[in-house]
C-alpha positions as CSV (number, residue, x, y, z in Angstrom):
1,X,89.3,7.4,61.9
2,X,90.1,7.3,58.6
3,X,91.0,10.6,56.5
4,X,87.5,10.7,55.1
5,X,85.9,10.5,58.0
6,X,85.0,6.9,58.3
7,X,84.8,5.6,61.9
8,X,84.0,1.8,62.8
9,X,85.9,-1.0,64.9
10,X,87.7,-3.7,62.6
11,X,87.7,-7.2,64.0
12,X,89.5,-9.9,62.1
13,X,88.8,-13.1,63.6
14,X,89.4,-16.6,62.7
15,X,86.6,-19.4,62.5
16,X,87.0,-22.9,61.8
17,X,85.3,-24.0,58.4
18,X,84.5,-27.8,58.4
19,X,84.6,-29.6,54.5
20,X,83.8,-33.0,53.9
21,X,87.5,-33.9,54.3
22,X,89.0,-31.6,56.6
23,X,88.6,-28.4,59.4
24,X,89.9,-25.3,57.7
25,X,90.3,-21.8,59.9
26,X,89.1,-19.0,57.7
27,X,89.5,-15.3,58.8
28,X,86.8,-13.0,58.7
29,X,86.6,-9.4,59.3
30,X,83.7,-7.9,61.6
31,X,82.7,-4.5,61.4
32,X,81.2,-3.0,64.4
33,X,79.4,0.6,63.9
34,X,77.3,3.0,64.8
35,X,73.6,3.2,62.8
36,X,74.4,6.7,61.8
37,X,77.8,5.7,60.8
38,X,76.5,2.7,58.8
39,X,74.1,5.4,56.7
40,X,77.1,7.8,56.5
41,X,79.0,4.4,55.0
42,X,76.6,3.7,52.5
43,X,76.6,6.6,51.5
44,X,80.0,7.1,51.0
45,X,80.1,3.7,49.3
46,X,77.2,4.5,46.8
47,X,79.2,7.5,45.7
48,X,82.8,6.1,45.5
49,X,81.6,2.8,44.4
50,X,78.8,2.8,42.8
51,X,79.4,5.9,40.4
52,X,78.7,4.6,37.3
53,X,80.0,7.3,35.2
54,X,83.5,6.7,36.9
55,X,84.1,10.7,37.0
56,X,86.3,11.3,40.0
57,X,84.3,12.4,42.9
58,X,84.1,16.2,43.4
59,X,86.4,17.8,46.5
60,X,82.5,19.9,47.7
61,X,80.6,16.2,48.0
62,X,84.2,14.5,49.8
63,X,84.4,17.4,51.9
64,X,80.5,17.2,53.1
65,X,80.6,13.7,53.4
66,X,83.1,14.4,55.5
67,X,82.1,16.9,57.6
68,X,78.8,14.7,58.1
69,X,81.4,11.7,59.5
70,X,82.8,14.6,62.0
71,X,78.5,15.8,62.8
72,X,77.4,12.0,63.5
73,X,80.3,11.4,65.7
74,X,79.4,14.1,68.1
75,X,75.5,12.9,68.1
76,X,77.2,9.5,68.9
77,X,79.2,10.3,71.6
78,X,75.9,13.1,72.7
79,X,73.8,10.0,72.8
80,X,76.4,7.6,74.9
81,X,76.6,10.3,77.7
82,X,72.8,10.7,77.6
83,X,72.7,6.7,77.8
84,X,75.5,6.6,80.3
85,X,73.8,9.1,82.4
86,X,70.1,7.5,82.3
87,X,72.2,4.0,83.3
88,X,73.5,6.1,86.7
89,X,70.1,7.6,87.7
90,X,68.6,4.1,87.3
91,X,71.1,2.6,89.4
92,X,71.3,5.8,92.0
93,X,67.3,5.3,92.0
94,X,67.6,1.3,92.6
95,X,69.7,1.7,95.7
């Protein structure tokens, strides 16, 4: 987590890149998040970003955005034990 909240998994990877001449490895980064955490992200990037007037961002909006980040990952981990639990009655009702 980062201190604004931000939660993903980072991956950087290498690939091979093949040219007309040669085989290159390139490395690429993968980002791997959740889909509230990817609308809390654009968010956050369409406010940091994309602020056209360049004013700093105000402490109230960095601190809600924030507090949002901490709200979606409680529904996230909510939703994995309600997933994890649905996978063990299908398996307890399978056997």
């Amino acid at each position: 987590q980062t201190p604004n909240g931000y939660r993903s998994l980072h991956l950087v990877v290498s690939i091979p890149v093949y040219l007309a001449a040669e085989r290159r490895d390139v490395k690429v980064e993968i980002q791997i998040r959740t889909i509230a955490m990817d609308l809390w992200a654009s968010l956050e990037h369409e406010l940091r970003y994309k602020n056209k007037s360049g004013a700093e961002v105000p402490q109230e909006l960095s601190t809600r955005l924030y507090l949002c980040a901490q709200v979606l990952k409680g529904v996230d981990d909510e939703m994995q034990a309600i997933y994890t639990e649905i996978q063990k009655l299908n398996e307890s009702e399978e056997n």
